[in-house]
Structure formats: structure tokens, C-alpha cells
C-alpha positions as CSV (number, residue, x, y, z in Angstrom):
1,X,125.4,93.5,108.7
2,X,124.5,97.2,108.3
3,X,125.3,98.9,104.9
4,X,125.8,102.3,103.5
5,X,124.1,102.4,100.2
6,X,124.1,105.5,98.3
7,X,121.9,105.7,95.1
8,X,122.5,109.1,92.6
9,X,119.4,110.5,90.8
10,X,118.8,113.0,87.9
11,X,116.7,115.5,87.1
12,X,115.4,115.1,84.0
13,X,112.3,117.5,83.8
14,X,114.9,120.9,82.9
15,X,115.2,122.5,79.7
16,X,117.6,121.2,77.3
17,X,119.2,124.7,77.7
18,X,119.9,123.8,81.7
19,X,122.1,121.4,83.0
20,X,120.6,118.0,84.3
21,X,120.4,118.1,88.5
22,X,122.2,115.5,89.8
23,X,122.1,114.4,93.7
24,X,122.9,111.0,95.7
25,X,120.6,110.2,99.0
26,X,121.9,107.9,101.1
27,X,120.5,105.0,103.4
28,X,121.6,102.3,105.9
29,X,120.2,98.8,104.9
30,X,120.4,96.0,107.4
31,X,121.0,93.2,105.2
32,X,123.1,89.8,105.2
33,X,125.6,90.9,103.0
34,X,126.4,94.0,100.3
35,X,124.9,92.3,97.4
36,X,121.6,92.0,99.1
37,X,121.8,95.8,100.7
38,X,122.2,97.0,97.0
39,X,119.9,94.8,95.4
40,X,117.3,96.0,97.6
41,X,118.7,99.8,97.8
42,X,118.4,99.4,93.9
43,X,114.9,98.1,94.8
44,X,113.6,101.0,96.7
45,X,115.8,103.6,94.5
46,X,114.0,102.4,91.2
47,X,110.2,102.4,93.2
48,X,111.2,105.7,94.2
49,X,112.2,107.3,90.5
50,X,108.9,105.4,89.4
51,X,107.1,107.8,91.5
52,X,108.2,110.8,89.7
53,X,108.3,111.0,86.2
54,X,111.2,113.5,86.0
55,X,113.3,111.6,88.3
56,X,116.0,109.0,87.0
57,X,117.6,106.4,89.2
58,X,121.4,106.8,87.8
59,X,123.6,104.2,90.1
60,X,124.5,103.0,93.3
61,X,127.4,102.2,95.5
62,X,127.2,99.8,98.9
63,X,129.8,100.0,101.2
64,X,130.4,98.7,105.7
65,X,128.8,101.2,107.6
66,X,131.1,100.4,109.8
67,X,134.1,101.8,107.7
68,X,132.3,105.3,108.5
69,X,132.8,107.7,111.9
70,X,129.4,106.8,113.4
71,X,128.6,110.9,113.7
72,X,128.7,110.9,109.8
73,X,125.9,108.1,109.2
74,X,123.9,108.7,112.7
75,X,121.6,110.4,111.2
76,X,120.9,108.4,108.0
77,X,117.5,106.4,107.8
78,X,117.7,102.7,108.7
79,X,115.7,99.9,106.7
80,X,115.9,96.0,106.9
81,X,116.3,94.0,103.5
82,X,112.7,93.5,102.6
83,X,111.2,96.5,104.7
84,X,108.8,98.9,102.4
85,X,109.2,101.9,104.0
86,X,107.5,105.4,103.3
87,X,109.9,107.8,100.5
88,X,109.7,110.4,103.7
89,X,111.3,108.0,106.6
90,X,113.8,107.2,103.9
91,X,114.3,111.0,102.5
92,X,113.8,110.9,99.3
């Protein structure tokens, strides 16, 4: 089944003066069920904040892609549970 999974990330390199910058990045993961896609969106969203020391992986949410117009997600990279793709085919 193919899944949306959204991860949100944070910022944390600012000032204490500035607000923290918050943003999601979303990504469809081919998986056999929503526990696996956020397990491994988890995966790949912790490796990614790993990567930069001012980044924080916040949370996550998994949802059907199917309950989405396909224009909306069209566009959204596509991984298989267990792929290791690049942070730039992903978008992060």
C-alpha cells in the first residue's frame, strides 16, 4: 500500500531571541501497512536530522495516499520500505 508520511522538523540553530523554524516535508512510502511506512519515515526523518546538527526531527503522521486528490501528492517523492534513498530525491 502506498502511504503519505509527513515528518515536521525544527530549527534549532536561531537565537534564543528568534522564534524556532518549524516545517513538515512530506513523502510517499510503499510499505505493507502504516505502521511500517512510519517506522521507516521515522527511520529516514531521524538519519536526515542526524545529518544536520541544527535540525530536529519533531513528529510524524502516516496516512492512505489514497484518501488524497492524486494532483495533490503527484509530485511527492516515492520510496519503498527499506529503500536508502539520497536527502535530495526525497527533498529534504
Amino acid at each position: 500500500m502506498l502511504f503519505l508520511y509527513t515528518a515536521w522538523f525544527c530549527e534549532s540553530d536561531r537565537s534564543s531571541e528568534e522564534s524556532a523554524s518549524e516545517w513538515s516535508s512530506c513523502l510517499l512510502i510503499d510499505a505493507e501497512s502504516d505502521y511500517d511506512g512510519r517506522v521507516w519515515g521515522d527511520h529516514l526523518a531521524d538519519r536526515r536530522a542526524a545529518q544536520a546538527a541544527s535540525l530536529k526531527f519533531l513528529r510524524s503522521t502516516v496516512e492512505k495516499a489514497e484518501s488524497w486528490p492524486q494532483k495533490k501528492i503527484e509530485k511527492v517523492s516515492r520510496v519503498k520500505f527499506g529503500q536508502e534513498p539520497p536527502a535530495n530525491q526525497i527533498g529534504w
